[in-house]
C-alpha positions in Angstrom: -280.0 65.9 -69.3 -276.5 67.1 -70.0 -276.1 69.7 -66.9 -275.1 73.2 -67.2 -273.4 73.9 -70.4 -270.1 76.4 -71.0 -272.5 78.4 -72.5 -274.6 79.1 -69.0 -271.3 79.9 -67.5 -270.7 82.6 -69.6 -274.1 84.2 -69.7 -274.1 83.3 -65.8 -270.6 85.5 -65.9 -272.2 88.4 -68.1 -275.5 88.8 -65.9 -273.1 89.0 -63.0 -270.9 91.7 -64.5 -274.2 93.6 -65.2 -275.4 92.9 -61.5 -278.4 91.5 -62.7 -279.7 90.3 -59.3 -283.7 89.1 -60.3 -284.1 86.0 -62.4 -285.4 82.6 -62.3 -283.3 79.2 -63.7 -285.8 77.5 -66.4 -283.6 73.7 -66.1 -285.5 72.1 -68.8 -285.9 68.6 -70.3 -286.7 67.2 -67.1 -288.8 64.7 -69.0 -285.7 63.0 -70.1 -284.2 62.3 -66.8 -285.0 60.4 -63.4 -284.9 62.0 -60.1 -281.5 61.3 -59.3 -280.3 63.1 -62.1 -282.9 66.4 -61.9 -281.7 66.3 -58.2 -277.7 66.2 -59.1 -278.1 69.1 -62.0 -280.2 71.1 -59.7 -277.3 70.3 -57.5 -274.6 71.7 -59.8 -276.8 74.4 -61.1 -276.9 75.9 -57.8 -273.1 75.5 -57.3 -272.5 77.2 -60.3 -274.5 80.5 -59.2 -273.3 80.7 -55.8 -271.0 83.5 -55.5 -273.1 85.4 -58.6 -275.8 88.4 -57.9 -278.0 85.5 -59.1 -277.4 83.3 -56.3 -281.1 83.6 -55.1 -282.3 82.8 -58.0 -285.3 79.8 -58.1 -284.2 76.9 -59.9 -287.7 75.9 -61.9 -287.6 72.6 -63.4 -289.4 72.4 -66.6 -290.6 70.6 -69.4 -291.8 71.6 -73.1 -292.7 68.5 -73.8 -295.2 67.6 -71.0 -295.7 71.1 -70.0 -294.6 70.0 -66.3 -294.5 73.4 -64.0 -294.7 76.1 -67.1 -297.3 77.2 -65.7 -295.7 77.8 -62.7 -292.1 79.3 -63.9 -294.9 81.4 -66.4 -296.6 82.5 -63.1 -293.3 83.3 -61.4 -291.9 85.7 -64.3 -295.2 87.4 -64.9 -294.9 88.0 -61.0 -291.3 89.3 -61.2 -292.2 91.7 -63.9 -294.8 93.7 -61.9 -292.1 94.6 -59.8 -289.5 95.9 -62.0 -289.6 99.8 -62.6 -289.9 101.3 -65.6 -286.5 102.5 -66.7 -285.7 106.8 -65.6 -286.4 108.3 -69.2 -284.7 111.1 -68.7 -281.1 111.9 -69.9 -280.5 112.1 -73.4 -281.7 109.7 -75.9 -279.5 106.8 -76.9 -280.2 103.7 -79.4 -278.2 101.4 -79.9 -278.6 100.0 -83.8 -278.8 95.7 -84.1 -280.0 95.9 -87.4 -280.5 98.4 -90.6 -282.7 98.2 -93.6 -284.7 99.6 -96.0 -288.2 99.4 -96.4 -290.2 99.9 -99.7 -291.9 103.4 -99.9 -290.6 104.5 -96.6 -286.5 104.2 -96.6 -283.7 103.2 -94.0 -285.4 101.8 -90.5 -283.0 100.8 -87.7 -283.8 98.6 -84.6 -282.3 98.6 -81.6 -282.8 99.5 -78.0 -283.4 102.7 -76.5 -280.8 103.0 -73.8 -281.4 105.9 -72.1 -283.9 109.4 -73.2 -286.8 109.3 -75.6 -287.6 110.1 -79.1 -290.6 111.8 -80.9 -291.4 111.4 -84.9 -290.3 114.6 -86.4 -287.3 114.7 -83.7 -283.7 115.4 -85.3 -281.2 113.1 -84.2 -277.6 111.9 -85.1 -276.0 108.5 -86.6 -273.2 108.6 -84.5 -270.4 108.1 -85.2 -270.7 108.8 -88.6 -272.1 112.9 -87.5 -274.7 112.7 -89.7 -278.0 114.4 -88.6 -281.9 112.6 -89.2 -285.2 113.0 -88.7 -287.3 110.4 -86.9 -290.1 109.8 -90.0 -291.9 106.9 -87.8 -291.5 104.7 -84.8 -292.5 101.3 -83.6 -291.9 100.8 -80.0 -292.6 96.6 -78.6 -293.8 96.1 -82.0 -296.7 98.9 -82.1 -296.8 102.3 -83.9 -296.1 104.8 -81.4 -295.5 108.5 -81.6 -292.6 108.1 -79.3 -289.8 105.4 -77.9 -288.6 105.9 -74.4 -285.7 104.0 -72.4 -286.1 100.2 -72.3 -288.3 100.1 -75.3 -287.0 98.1 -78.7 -288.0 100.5 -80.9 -287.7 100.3 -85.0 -287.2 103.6 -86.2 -287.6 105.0 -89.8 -285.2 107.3 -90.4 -284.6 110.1 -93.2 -281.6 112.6 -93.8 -280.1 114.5 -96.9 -278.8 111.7 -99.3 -278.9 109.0 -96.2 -278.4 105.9 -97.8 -278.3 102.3 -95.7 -274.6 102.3 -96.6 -274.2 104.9 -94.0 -276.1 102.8 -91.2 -274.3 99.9 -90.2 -274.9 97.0 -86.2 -273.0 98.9 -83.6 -273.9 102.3 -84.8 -275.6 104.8 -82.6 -278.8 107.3 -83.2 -278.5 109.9 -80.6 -279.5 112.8 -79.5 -277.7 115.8 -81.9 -276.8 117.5 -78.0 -275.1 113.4 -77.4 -273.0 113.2 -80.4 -269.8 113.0 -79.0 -267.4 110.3 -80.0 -263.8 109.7 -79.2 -261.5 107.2 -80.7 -259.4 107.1 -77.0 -260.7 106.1 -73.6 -259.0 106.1 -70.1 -259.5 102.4 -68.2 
């Protein structure tokens, strides 16, 4: 009902950056406006991702409420998901840390995702860019135990190291391969 919010823009402006070029446009809350209105927002919304890698992308009205066309957009994603490929595992393995914490009887766990690589339990890796070296104790990868996390996966990894306390493990932090841990406080543009 209110149109595409600043907010879209700047998402719209990100996924361009990344050259995102699959998606779909969920414009929701059609429910709550007359056809004049779902056609003049469709209107903008397709002005507003002309020009972008996304500028193909189906606009799918929607609405939670009465459940119009979810099936449909549901449909349409589950279709676009059997053709993405799996991300190239190799490379070496890179997670980036969104959250650390500690977990009663098992110690420090970070989540994040796995950028690039994979991981095994009992693999040593580094905190970078602290330096400091741990051993992968126990993975989850898409919220199952796993034995191993590979590129694309969230994984939650438990983590254990000579005196590692969460302290040491903070968002923005890497684990990486030991062979990866490389950081530098200057960069060339």
């Amino acid at each position: 009902d209110d149109g595409p919010m600043p907010q879209t823009a700047e998402h719209l402006a990100i996924l361009n950056q990344l050259g995102v070029q699959k998606g779909a446009v969920a414009l929701t809350k059609i429910d709550r406006v007359d056809d004049a209105r779902l056609a003049e927002v469709t209107d903008e919304i397709a002005m507003l991702f002309d020009g972008t890698s996304l500028k193909d992308a189906p606009i799918m009205p929607v609405s939670a409420i009465t459940g119009d066309s979810i099936d449909g957009l549901r449909d349409h994603l589950i279709a676009m998901a059997g053709d993405i490929q799996p991300r190239d595992k190799s490379g070496n393995f890179r997670l980036a840390i969104d959250r650390s914490f500690n977990v009663t009887g098992a110690g420090v766990v970070v989540t994040g995702t796995v950028f690039s690589g994979e991981v095994a339990v009992g693999d040593q890796v580094m905190i970078s860019p602290a330096g400091l070296s741990v051993r992968v104790r126990g993975i989850h990868a898409q919220d199952k135990k796993s034995d191993r996390g590979i590129a694309g996966d969230r994984c939650a990894l438990n983590i254990t190291g000579s005196n590692l306390q969460l302290s040491a493990v903070t968002r923005g932090d890497w684990i990486v391969a030991a062979n990866a841990h490389n950081p530098v406080r200057r960069i060339d543009v």
